[in-house]
LUMMARKOL-504607 format. One record per residue (C-alpha): z, x, y. Coordinates in steps of 0.001 Angstrom, whole numbers, always signed. Each point is the difference from the previous one (the first is absolute). Layout:
+---------+---------+---------+
:       w :       u :       v :
+---------+---------+---------+
:       Z :       X :       Y :
...
+---------+---------+---------+
This chain:
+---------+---------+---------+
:       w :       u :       v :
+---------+---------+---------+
:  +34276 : +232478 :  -88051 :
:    +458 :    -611 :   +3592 :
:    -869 :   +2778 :   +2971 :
:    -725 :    -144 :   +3498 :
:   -2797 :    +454 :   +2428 :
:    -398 :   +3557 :    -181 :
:    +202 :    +504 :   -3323 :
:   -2725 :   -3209 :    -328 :
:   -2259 :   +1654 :   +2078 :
:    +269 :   +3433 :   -1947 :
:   -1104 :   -2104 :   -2650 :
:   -3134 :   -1853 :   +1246 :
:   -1130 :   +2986 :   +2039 :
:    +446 :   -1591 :   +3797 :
:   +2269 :    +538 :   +2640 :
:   +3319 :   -1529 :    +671 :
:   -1124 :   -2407 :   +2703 :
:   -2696 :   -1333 :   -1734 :
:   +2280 :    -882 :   -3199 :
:   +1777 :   -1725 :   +2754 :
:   -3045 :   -1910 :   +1324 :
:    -495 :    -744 :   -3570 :
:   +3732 :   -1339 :    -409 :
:    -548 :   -2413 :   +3368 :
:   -3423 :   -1288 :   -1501 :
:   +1751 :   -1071 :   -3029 :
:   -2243 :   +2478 :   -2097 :
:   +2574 :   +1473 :   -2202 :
:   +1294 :   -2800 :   -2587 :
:   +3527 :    +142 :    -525 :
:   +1096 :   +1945 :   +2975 :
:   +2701 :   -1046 :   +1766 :
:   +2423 :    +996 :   +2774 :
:   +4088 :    +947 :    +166 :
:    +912 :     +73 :   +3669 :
:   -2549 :   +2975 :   +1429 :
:   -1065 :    +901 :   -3748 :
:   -3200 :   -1051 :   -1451 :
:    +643 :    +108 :   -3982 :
:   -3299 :     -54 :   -1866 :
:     +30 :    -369 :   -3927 :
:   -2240 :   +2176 :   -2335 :
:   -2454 :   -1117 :   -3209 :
:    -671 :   +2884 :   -1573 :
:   +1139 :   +2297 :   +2258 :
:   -1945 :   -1433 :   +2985 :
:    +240 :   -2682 :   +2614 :
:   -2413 :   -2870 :    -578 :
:   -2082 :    -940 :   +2746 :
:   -1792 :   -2793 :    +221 :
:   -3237 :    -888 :   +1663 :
:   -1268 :    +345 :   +3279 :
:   -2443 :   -1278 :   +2186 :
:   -2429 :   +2788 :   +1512 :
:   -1581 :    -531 :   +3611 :
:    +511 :   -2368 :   +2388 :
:    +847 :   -3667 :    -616 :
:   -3437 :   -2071 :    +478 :
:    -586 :   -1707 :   +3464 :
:   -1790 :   -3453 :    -443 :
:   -3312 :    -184 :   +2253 :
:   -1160 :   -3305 :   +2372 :
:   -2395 :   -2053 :   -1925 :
:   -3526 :   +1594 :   +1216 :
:   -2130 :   -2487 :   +1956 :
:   -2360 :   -2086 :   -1766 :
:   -3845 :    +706 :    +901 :
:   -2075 :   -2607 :    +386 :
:   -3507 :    +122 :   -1960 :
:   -2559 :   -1009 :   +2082 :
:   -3765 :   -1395 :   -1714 :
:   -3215 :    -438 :   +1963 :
:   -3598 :    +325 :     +94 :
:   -1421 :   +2963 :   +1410 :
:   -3271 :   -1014 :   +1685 :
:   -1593 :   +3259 :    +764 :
:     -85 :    +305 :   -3962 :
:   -1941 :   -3319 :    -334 :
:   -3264 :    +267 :   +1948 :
:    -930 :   +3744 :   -1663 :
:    +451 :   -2116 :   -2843 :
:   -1820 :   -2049 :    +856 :
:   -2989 :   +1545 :   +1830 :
:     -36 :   +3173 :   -2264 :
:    +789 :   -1953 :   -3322 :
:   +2888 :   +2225 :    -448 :
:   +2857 :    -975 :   -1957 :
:   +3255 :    +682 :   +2092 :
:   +2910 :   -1403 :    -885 :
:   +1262 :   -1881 :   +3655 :
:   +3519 :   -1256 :    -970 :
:   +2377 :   +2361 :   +1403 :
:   +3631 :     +73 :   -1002 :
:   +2824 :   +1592 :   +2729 :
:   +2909 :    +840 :   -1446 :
:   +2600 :   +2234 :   +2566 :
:   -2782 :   +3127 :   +1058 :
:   -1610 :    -390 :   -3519 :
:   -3722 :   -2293 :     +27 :
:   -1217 :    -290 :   -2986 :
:   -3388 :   -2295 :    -278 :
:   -1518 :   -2125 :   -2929 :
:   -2047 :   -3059 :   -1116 :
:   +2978 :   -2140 :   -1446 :
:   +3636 :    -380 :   +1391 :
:   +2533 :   -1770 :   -1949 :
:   +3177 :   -1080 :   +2145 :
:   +2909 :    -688 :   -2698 :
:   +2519 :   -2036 :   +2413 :
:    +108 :   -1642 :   +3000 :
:   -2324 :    +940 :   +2611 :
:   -1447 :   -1320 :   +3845 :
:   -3467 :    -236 :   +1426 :
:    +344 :    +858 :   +3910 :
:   -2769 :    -537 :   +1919 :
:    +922 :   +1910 :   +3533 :
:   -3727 :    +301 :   +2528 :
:   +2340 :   +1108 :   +2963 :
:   +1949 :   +2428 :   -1523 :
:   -2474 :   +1606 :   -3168 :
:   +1208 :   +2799 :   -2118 :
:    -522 :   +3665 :   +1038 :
:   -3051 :     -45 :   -2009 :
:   -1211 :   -3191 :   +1459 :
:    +349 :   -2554 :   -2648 :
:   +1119 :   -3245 :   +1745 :
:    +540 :   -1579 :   -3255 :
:   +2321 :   +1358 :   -2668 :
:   +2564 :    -601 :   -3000 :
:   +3460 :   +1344 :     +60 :
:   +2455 :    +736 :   -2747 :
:   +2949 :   +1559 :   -1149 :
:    -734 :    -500 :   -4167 :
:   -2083 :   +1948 :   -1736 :
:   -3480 :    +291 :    +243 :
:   -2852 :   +1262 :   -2576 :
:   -3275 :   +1054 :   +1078 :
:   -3126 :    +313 :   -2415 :
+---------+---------+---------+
């Protein structure tokens, strides 16, 4: 059996013009048009739709930026240790606004040394390793 818009959209419960969106998205299988007519076909007495897609199509994001991890010793950890015998750990680890410190690093890829006295770090260090793979601390 064969009917039109109207009558398809008695059927499925929605308005006219959205059968008709439905028709120009290619939703409806079968349907097809005769001059101005849409024709749609029934299974079982209703139209069969097929999928859609809900919400809007996904936009692919820029590659974030790649943080450099920067490793150095922190010297105002090493004389408390030792003067006071304390056991700080001084190797601290930057990694974007996280510092995290420890008594190991492991670098798993490349790395570089840099060794900068006129231009040190913001925490002083004039001497300090730089790079992008990942590090572990212990």
């Amino acid at each position: 059996m064969l009917v039109g818009t109207n009558e398809a959209a008695k059927l499925l419960g929605i308005s006219s013009p959205r059968v008709r969106r439905l028709l120009l998205d290619g939703r409806i299988q079968g349907a097809y048009k005769i001059s101005n007519v849409w024709v749609i076909p029934l299974k079982d007495g209703m139209p069969v739709l097929s999928k859609g897609k809900r919400g809007p199509k996904p936009t692919w994001k820029a590659r974030g930026r790649e943080v450099m991890t920067c490793i150095h010793v922190n010297r105002t950890r090493i004389s408390p240790n030792y003067k006071r015998g304390e056991n700080q750990p001084v190797l601290s680890v930057k990694h974007g606004s996280s510092n995290q410190y420890g008594y190991e690093v492991e670098v798993a890829g490349p790395c570089r040394v840099v060794y900068r006295p006129e231009q040190p770090k913001d925490c002083g260090a004039k001497v300090w390793i730089e790079t992008l793979s990942p590090v572990w601390v212990a």
